[in-house]
C-alpha positions as CSV (number, residue, x, y, z in Angstrom):
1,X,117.0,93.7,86.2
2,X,113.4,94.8,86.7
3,X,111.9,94.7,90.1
4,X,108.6,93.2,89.6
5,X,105.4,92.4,91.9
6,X,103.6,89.6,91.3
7,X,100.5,87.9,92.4
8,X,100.0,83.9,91.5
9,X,96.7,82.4,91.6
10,X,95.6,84.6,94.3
11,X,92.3,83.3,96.5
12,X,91.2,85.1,99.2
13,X,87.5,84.0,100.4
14,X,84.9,85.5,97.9
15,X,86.8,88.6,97.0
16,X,89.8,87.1,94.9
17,X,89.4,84.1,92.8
18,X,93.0,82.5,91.5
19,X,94.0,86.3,90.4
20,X,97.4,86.2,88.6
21,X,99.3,89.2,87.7
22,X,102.9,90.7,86.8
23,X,103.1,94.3,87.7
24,X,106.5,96.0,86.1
25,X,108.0,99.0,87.6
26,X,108.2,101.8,85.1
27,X,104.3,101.9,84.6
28,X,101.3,103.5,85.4
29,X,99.2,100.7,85.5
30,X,95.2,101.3,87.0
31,X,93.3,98.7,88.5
32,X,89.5,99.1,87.1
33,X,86.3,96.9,88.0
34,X,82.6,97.6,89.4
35,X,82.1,98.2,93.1
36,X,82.8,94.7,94.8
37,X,84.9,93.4,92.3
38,X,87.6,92.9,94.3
39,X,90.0,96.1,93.7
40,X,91.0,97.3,97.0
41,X,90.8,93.8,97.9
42,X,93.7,93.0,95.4
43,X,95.8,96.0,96.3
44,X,95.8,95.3,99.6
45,X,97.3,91.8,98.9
46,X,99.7,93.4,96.9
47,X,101.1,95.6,100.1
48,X,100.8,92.2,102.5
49,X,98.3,93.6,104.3
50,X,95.8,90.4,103.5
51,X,96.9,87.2,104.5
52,X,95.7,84.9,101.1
53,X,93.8,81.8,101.2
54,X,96.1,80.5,98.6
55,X,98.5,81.8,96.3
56,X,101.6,84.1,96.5
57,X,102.7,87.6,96.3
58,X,106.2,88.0,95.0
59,X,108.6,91.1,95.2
60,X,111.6,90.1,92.8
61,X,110.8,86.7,92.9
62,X,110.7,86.8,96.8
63,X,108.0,85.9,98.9
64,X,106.7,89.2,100.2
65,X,105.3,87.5,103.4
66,X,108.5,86.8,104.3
67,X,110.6,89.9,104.0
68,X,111.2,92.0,107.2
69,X,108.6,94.6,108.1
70,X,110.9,97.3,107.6
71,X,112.2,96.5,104.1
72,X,108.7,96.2,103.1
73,X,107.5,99.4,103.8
74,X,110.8,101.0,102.7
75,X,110.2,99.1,99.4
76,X,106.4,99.9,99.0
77,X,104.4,102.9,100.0
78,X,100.5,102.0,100.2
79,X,97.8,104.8,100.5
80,X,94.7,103.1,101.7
81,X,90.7,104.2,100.5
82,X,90.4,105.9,103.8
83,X,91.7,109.2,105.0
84,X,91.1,108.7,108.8
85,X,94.3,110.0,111.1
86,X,94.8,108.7,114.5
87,X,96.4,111.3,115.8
88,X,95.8,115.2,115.5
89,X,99.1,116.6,114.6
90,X,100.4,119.3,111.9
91,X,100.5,118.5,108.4
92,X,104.9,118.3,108.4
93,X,104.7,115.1,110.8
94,X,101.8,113.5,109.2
95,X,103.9,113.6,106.1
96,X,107.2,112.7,107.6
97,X,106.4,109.5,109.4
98,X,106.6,108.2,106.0
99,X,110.6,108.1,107.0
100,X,109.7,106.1,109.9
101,X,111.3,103.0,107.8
102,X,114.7,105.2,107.0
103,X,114.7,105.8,110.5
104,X,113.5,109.0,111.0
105,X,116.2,110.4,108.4
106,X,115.4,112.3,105.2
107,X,113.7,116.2,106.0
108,X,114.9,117.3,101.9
109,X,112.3,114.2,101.0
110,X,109.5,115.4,103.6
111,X,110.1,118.9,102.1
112,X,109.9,117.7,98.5
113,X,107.2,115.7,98.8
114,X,105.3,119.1,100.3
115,X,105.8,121.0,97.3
116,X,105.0,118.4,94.9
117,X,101.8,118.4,96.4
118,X,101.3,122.0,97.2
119,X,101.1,121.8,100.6
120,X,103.7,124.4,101.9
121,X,101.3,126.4,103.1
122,X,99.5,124.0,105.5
123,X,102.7,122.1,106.8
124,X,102.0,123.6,109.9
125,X,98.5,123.0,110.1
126,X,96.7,120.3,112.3
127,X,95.3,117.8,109.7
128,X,92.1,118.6,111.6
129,X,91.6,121.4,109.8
130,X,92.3,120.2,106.2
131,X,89.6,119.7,103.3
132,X,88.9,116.4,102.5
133,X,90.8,117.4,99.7
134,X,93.6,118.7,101.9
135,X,93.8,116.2,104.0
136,X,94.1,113.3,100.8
137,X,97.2,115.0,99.3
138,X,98.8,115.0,102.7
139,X,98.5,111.6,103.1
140,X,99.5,110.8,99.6
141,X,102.8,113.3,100.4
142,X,103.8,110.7,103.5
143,X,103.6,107.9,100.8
144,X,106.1,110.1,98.6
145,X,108.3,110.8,101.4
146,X,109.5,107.4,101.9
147,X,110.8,107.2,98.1
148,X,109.2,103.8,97.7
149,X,109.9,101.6,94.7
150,X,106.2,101.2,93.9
151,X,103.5,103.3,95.0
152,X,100.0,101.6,95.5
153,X,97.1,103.7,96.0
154,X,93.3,103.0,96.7
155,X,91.3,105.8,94.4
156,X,93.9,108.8,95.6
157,X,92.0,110.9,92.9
158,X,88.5,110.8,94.8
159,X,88.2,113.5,97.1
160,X,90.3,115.8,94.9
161,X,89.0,118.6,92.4
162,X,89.9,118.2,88.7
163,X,93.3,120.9,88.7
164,X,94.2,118.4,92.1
165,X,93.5,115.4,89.8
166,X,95.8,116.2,87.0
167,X,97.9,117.5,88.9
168,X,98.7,114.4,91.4
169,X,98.3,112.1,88.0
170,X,101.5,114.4,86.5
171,X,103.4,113.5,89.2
172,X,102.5,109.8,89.8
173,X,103.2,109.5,85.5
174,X,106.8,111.0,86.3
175,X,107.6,108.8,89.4
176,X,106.7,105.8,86.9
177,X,109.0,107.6,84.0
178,X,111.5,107.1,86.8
179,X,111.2,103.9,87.7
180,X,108.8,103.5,90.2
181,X,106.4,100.9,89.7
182,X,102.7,102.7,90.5
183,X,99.7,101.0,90.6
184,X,96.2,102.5,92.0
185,X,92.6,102.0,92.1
186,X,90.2,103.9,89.7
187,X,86.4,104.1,88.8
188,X,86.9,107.1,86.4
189,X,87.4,104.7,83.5
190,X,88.4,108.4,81.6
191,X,91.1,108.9,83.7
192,X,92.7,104.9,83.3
193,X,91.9,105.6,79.6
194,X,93.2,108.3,79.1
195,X,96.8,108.0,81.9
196,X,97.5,104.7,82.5
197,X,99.5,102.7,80.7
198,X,98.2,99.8,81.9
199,X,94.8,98.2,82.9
200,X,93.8,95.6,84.9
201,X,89.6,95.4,85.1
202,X,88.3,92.9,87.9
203,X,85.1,91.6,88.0
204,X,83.5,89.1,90.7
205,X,87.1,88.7,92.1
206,X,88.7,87.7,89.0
207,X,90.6,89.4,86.1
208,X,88.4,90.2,83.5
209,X,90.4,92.0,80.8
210,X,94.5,93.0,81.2
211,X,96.4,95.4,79.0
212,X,96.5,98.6,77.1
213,X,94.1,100.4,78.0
214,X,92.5,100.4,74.4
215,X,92.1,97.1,74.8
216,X,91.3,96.4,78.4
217,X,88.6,99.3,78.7
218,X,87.0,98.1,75.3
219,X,83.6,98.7,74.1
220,X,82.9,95.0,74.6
221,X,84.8,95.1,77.7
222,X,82.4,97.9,79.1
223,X,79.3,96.0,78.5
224,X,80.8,92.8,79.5
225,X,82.1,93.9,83.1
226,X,79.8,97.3,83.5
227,X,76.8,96.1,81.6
228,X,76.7,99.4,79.7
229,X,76.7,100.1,75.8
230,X,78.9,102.7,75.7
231,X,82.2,103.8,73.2
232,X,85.3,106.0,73.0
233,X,85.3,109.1,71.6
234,X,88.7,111.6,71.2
235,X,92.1,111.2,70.3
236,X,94.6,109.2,72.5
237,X,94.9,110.8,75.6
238,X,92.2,112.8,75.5
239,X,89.5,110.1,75.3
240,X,85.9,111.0,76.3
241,X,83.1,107.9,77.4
242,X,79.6,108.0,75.6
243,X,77.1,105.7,77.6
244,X,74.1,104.9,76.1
């Protein structure tokens, strides 16, 4: 039985207007839209961090409102736009409070999560010192710690370089192959194009387009959404944008 997320008819002041949608685990899927269209907005909702106007969110047909705290973070990770830390400690226990819902248990998880982000090196660093690059993967490594059944991240790609970018997308496109239902922001319209497997493009708060991401990132989608002329050029996967 799949495990899905759901929002129905979604209203939340301005910034969500009656958004429905059926994420499935499994999937890459990217969240697309121009700046205020309601992205973050949307994935927050999705974590029950934003209290709706109207509307549900589901988790397996549940309401997600009402599930204990603790099962909901053990059941999704979220990774917000910011990269602020409250506290100035080493890299390692930023990363492991993401066992904080497993109580405390898991080190082989903190340790994976490390590597799959290459940050051996800095575990024992205070995230004071870290890159804005730095300091992105290790936050993104506390979210793979807790082994969450989906992942929900707000633009994780943007203060990365390109090798960082690919490399994080590899290994969010095999947590999905495994079964973990991923969802995250993106304004590189390349990058959903050419990784996702599914987009979902808000604009003004409401779902716009929904799909493949051949058909959801569209020519006429583009200039509907983005008001630019603009088309695809490249084989699948490797898909470059031509504005004009």
């Amino acid at each position: 039985m799949k495990r899905l997320l759901s929002a129905g008819n979604a209203v939340l002041g301005q910034r969500l207007q009656d958004v429905s949608a059926t994420l499935e685990p499994g999937q890459l899927t990217a969240i697309c839209g121009p700046n205020g269209a309601g992205k973050s907005t949307l994935l927050s909702a999705l974590a029950g961090l934003e209290a709706l106007d109207s509307g549900q969110v589901l988790l397996d047909g549940r309401l997600l409102a009402e599930l204990p705290p603790k099962e909901r973070a053990r059941r999704i990770g979220y990774l917000p736009q910011s990269s602020e830390t409250a506290w100035d400690i080493a890299v390692r226990s930023v990363v492991a409070l993401g066992r904080l819902p497993h109580g405390g248990l898991g080190d082989d998880a903190v340790d994976a999560a490390l590597g799959e982000l290459s940050l051996e090196a800095l575990a024992d660093r205070p995230i004071s010192t870290l890159s804005g690059g730095e300091k992105a993967r290790a936050l993104l490594a506390r979210v793979f710690a807790g082994e969450p059944e989906w992942i929900l991240a707000d633009e994780p790609l943007a203060a990365l370089d390109l090798a960082h970018q690919l490399a994080l997308l590899t290994s969010l496109k095999a947590r999905a192959a495994a079964g973990v239902g991923v969802v995250i922001v993106l304004h590189d319209l390349a990058l959903a194009m050419n990784h996702a497997d599914r987009v979902v493009v808000l604009d003004q708060g409401r779902v716009s387009a929904d799909g493949a991401p051949d058909k959801a990132l569209s020519p006429e989608i583009l200039e509907q959404v983005w008001g630019v002329r603009a088309q695809w050029l490249g084989e699948p996967g490797a898909h470059a944008l031509i504005a004009s």
